[in-house]
Steps between C-alpha positions, in 0.01 A plus 500: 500500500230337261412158495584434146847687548736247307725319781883473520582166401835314321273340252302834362657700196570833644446679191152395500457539867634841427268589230207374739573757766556763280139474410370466750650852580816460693818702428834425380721529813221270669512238286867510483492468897242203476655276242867598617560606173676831334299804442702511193396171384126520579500838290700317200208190537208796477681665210534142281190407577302792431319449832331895464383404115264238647127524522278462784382166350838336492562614846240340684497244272871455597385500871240258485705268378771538790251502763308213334857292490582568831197350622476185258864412682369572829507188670322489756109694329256653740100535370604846420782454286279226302263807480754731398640264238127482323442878504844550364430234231216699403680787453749343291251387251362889486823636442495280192147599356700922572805349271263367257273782472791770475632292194160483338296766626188263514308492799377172442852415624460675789161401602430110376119572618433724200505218249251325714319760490479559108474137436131568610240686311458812656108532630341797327320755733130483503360802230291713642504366859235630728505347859153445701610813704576700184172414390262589824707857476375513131134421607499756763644765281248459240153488763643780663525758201238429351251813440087482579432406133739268463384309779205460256688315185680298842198355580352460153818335425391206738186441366451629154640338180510837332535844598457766223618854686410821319747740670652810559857580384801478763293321776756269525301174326820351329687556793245304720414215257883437470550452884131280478679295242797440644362440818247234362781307303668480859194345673369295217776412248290640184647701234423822432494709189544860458369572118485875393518689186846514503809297658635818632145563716483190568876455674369783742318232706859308468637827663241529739548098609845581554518812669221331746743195592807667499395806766288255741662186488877549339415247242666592167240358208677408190416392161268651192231236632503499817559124619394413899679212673080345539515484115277754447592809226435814464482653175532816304372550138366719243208438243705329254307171448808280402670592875167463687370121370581191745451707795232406779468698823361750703426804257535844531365736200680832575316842267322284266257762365860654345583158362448501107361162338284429857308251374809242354698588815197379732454150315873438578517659845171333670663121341784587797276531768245248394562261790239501760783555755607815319362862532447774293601875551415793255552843604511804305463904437249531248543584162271556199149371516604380098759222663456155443509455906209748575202194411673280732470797765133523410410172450408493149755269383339277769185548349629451144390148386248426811135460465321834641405275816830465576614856453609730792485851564781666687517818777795679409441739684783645763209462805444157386869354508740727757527213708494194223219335414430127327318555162263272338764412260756334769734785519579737837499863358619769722540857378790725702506880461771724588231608803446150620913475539490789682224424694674111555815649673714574176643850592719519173335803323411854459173443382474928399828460327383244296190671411747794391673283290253352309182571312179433657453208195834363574501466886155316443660271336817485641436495892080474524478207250303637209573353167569766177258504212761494252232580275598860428883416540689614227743188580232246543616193735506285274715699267743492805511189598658403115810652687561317769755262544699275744804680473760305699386178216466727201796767562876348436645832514291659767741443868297714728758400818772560300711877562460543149134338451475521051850473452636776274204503318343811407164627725252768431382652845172723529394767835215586568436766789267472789246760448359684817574284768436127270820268425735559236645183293840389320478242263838309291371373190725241253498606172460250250822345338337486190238715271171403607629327779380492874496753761559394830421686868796383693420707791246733637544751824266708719548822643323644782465820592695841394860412525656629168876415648409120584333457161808659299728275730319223377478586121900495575507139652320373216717655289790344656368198508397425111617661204225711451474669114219724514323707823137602423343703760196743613636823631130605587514616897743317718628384157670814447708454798581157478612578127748813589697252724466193197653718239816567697559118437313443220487820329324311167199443688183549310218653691128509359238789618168360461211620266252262341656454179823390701324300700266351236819348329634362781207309548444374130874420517452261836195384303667367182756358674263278772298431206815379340592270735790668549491605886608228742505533929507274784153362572561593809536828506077560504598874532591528167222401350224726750729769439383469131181403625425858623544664162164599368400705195326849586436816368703854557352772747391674188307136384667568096787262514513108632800474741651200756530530836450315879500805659748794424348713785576527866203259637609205244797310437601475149637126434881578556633159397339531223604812376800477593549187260318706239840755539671219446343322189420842386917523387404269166282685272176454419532325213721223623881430476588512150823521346459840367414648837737241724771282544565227697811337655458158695711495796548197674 
């Protein structure tokens, strides 16, 4: 029999000796027997007393206390019962903080520590916490994937105050000079700023800097500016002036021969950097030899101002600066091909798919570094550039994240079909709200090769995803195809066939409007305005009529972006939204 098994004396109340043992588990008849009582009786004492309705708590509560009496009146205590005695004490004072809490259902009252512990300040966790482990993982991740060529701006990087990289597109330069950066304002503690024609391009080093810490080192980066625990800060902007001033860093110049207004941007952007601890970096596909960048490429804005002595003549040539060279004029030039990639280790193309795609003139300029002679564009650069915009500061409406990216706001969308084996191009265009308003390219997709379906599944996406009003599309070629499966959804498609009158208004239309002012994209997007770029006025096969093309024929590309938006604007009429020919609901 147990220990704590209440014993037979004169002086104990049975009833509670009773109810003792009959917690403790023992049966009627037994306790009856034990206390020399009645079965009858110790049945009538459970029934009164509701011993079954109690709770766990109140029976060991109940016991504690008996077996905690028992030995207070012990006479003669033992080191063990004095023992006993304090552990039982203990438990008496929890069984109160249980009765407390189930009256008040605080579990302050249960736990006294917890106010202790709120009466404190909690300590914020470090932001952006990268341990000296985390950090050599970093560092080894970035020497070790680092291509031939890159190894170049790596060591320039050390030495050089400014690098000025003519490159190829998709070598992977704004993915390397955002691991540099990020890298460098590990080691060092200097800021670093990402400025690019847009805030949307230039959050793609952000996404880059993130990816990078996050996949080697677990490291979760948070914050619009980037803030390190060394103080140093890593930021992301677009050419807007009034966000760039007040900022001093490392700098990094990402496509500046597509950035419009060069020469205001530069004043502001070389003030950041202008700290002899600070470098430098301007990298770039080239654009038109008419951009406000090109002298500083040359050297003649170097020259401009300087006595003849002091004036320096540069060797652009590609033989002259593959591997990087210092100029007379204090900057390291390199010049990066799609060849030289492939030749450094960069095994990311299909060098005769690419020459498929494009025309002889644009994969010159696109992938060997050749800048365009605008002068025979139809859309000169400079006419272009009166476009561009940062759209993520300029457009409130405009969520491009967002499921439904314009709202319920109307869209215009243009196609334009690849033609013998080139890319074919969808482009969402806002109307304006209001006559005379602004048009707006919201969005502009690629297509390559010959898939019909895929292109028709993704005329149907867009749909779904904006509230598009009008469809405009060739059905010349693969056009016709993609167009049989449109209609089934969209059977008030409008399709053009091309001739040169057709195609002469289309033009004159994009003209008045650009002219107008009345075109606005994302500065970024420097595919927009080369796609325009390409246009150039010719002659027919017959040499009677003027006509507009970049190429309808199988061995040229034909400027798909930008004839696809030409679909698009090509819904309001020549003359311009008037209120004899339109109407015009503003939906918010």
């Amino acid at each position: 029999m147990s220990d704590i098994t209440t014993p037979q004396t004169p002086d104990l109340d049975p009833r509670r000796a009773a109810r003792s043992l009959y917690w403790q588990g023992w049966r009627i008849a037994r306790i009856a027997e034990h206390l020399g009582e009645k079965p009858a009786t110790i049945h009538s004492w459970k029934r009164r007393d509701s011993w079954d309705d109690s709770d766990p708590t109140e029976r060991i509560a109940s016991t504690i206390e008996s077996r905690l009496q028992q030995l207070i009146l012990k006479e003669h205590k033992e080191g063990i019962d004095f023992k006993e005695i304090d552990l039982l004490g203990r438990q008496v004072e929890r069984m109160a903080r249980v009765g407390k809490y189930q009256e008040t259902g605080k579990e302050i009252d249960l736990n006294p520590k917890i106010a202790n512990r709120n009466s404190v300040p909690k300590r914020q966790p470090e932001k952006n916490a990268i341990s000296e482990e985390q950090q050599k993982l970093l560092e080894e991740a970035f020497l070790d994937r680092m291509f031939d060529y890159q190894k170049h701006w790596y060591r320039a990087g050390l030495v050089e105050r400014i690098r000025n990289i003519l490159k190829s597109r998709q070598i992977g330069a704004t993915y390397y000079f955002a691991h540099e950066a990020f890298i460098d304002a590990l080691k060092t503690g200097r800021n670093q700023i990402f400025l690019s024609a847009s805030k949307a391009q230039a959050f793609q080093f952000r996404s880059y800097i993130v990816d990078f810490a996050k996949e080697v080192a677990d490291v979760e980066l948070k914050g619009e500016v980037i803030k390190l625990p060394n103080a140093a800060e890593l930021m992301f902007l677009g050419t807007n002036s009034r966000t760039a001033q007040g900022r001093h860093g490392n700098l990094y110049l990402d496509e500046y021969f597509w950035i419009p207004r060069y020469r205001e941007l530069k004043k502001l952007a070389s003030g950041m950097a202008s700290q002899k601890q600070y470098r430098m970096t301007y990298f770039s596909t080239p654009s038109a030899m008419s951009h406000e960048a090109y002298p500083v490429w040359t050297g003649e804005a170097f020259n401009k101002g300087r006595q003849k002595i002091e004036h320096v003549k540069l060797d652009l040539s590609h033989a002259a600066l593959c591997k990087g060279l210092t100029c007379p004029d204090g900057q390291w030039r390199q010049i990066v091909t799609i060849l030289d990639a492939l030749a450094g280790g960069c095994d990311l193309f299909d060098l005769d798919r690419l020459r498929l795609e494009n025309t002889p003139e644009e994969f010159a300029q696109l992938f060997m570094c050749q800048f365009i002679d605008d002068g025979e564009s139809v859309f000169g650069f400079s006419l272009m550039q009166r476009g561009m915009v940062d759209s993520w500061e300029v457009w409130d409406d405009w969520k491009p994240f967002s499921l439904r990216p314009f709202g319920n706001k109307p869209v215009w969308v243009g196609y334009d079909p690849s033609n013998g084996g080139d890319k074919a191009a969808l482009v969402v265009l806002a109307p304006p709200m209001v006559p005379g308003g602004k048009f707006r390219i919201l969005e502009r997709i690629q297509f390559h090769g010959s898939d019909y379906e895929g292109q028709a599944k993704m005329i149907k996406a867009t749909c779904d995803r904006f509230n598009v009003a009008y469809i405009g599309m060739d059905v010349t070629g693969i056009g016709s195809a993609v167009y049989q499966l449109v209609k089934q959804f969209r059977p008030d498609t409008v399709t053009f066939t091309y001739n040169v009158e057709l195609k002469t208004k289309m033009v004159l239309k994009a003209l008045n409007v650009l002219h107008n002012g009345r075109l606005e994209y994302d500065a970024g997007h420097t595919d927009i305005a080369a796609s325009f770029m390409a246009i150039k006025k010719t002659l027919t096969a017959s040499g009677r009529q003027a006509t507009y093309q970049a190429g309808r024929s199988e061995d040229t590309s034909h400027a798909d972006i930008a004839w696809a938006a030409m679909h698009a604007l090509f819904n309001e009429p020549l003359e311009g939204a008037t209120a004899a020919n339109s109407s015009f609901m503003e939906i918010s």
